[in-house]
C-alpha positions as CSV (number, residue, x, y, z in Angstrom):
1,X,0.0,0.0,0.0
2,X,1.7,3.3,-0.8
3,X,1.3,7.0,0.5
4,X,-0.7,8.1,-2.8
5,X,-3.7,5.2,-1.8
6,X,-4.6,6.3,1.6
7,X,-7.2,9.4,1.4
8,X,-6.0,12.5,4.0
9,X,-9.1,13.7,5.9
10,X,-8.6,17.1,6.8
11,X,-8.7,17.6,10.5
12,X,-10.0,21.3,12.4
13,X,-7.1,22.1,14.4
14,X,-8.1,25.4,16.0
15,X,-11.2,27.5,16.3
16,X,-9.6,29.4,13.2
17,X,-10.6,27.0,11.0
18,X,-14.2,26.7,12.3
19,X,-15.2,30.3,11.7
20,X,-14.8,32.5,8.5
21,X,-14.4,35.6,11.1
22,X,-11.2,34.5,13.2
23,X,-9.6,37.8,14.8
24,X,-11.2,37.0,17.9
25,X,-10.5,33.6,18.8
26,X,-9.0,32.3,22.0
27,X,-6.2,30.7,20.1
28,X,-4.9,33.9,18.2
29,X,-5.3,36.0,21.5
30,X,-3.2,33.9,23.6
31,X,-0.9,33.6,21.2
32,X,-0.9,37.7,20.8
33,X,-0.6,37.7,25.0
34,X,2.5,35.3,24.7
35,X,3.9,37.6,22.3
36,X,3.6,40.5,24.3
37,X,5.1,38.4,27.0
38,X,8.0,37.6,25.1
39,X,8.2,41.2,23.8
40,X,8.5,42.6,27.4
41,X,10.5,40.2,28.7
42,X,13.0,41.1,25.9
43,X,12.6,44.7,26.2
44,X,13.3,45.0,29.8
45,X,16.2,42.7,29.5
46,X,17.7,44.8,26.6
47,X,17.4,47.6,28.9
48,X,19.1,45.7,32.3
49,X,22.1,44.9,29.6
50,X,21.9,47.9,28.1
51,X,22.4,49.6,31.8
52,X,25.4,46.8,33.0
53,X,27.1,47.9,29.9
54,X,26.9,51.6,30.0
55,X,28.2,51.5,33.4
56,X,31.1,49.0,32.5
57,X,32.2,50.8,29.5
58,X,32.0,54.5,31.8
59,X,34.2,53.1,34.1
60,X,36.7,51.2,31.7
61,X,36.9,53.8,28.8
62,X,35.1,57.1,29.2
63,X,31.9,58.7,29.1
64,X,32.0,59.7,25.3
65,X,32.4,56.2,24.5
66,X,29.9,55.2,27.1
67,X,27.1,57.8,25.5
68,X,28.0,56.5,22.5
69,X,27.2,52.9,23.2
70,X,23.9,54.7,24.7
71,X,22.6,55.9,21.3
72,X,23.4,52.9,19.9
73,X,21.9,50.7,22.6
74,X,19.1,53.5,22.6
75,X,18.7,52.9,18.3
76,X,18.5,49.0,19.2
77,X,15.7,49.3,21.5
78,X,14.4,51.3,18.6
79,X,14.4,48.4,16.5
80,X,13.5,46.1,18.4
81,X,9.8,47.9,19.2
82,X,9.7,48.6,15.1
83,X,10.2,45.4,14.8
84,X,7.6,44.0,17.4
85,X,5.0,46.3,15.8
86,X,5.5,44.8,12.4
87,X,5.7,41.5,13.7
88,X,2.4,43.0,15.2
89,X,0.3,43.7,12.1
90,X,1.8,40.3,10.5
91,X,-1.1,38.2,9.6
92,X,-3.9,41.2,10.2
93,X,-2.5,44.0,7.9
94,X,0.3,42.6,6.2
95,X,1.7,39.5,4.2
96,X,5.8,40.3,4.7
97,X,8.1,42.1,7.3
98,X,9.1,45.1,5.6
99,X,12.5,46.3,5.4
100,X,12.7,50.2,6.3
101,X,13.9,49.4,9.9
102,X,18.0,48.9,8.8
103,X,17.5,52.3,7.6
104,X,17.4,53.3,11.2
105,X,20.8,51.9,11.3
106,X,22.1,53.3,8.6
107,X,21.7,56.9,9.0
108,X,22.9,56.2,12.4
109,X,26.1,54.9,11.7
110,X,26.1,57.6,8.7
111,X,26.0,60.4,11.6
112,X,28.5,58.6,13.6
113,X,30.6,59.1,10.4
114,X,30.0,62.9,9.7
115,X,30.3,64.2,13.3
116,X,33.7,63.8,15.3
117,X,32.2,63.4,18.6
118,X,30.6,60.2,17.5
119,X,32.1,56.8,17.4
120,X,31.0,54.0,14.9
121,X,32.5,50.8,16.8
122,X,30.7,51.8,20.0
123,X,27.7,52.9,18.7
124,X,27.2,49.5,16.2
125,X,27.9,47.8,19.4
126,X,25.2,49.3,20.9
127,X,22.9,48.6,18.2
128,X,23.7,45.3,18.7
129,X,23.1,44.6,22.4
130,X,18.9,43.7,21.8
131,X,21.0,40.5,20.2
132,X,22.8,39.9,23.0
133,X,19.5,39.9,24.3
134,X,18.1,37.1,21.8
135,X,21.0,35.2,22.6
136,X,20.6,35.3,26.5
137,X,17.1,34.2,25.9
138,X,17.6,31.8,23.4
139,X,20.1,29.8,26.3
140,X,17.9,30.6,29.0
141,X,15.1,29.1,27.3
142,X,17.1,25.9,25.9
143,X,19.2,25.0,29.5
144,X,15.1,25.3,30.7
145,X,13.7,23.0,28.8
146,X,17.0,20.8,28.9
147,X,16.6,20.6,32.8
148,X,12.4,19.9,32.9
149,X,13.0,16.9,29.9
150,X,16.2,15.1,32.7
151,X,13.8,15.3,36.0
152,X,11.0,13.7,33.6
153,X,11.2,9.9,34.0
């Protein structure tokens, strides 16, 4: 007997699939409330690094280079809500994640390249610490679920 032979019955899966109107179903919202979760978990974390870092760089450089790992940082969290919001509308409004956020990026680093006060290293660094972020919760999240899966028998 092959694959091709046996007939696939479709199956509903969620309440989306029961009702032509879906925006209000409980599936969708708690999905929306564990993205918000995630979002402000992420956000305030960005900010807790964000504050470790200024301080560490004050004290081992100086506070140019600190303020400008602050705009940087400060243009990350930027992103990061831009980003949320699109990820937001995604499914409602739109099809795709649009691209115009990198352009937030780019003029910075532009201005950091114009002006003398400004430092491009710091400030890219900056930009970069909602990753730092991801990654922290990305190894969080993994040594969690490692640790529940060994005290399961």
């Amino acid at each position: 007997m092959s694959l091709s032979d046996k007939s696939i019955t479709p199956t509903q899966t969620t309440e989306q699939d029961a009702k032509p109107g879906f925006e209000d179903t409980k599936p969708v919202d708690s999905s929306m409330q564990d993205f918000y979760q995630l979002y402000q978990e992420l956000l305030v974390t960005t900010l807790v690094l964000t504050a470790i870092v200024f301080i560490s760089v004050w004290i081992a450089y100086s506070l140019n280079i600190a303020l400008n790992y602050l705009l940087g940082a400060c243009a990350g969290v930027l992103y990061l809500r831009m980003l949320a919001k699109d990820v937001e509308r995604l499914g409602r409004e739109k099809q795709a994640l649009s691209k115009t956020r990198l352009a937030l990026l780019v003029v910075l680093i532009l201005l950091a390249s114009r002006l003398t006060q400004l430092h491009i290293l710091p400030i890219f660094l900056g930009f970069l610490t909602y990753k730092a972020t991801l990654i922290i919760y990305v190894v969080r999240v993994a040594f969690i679920s490692d640790s529940t899966k060994l005290r399961q028998p």
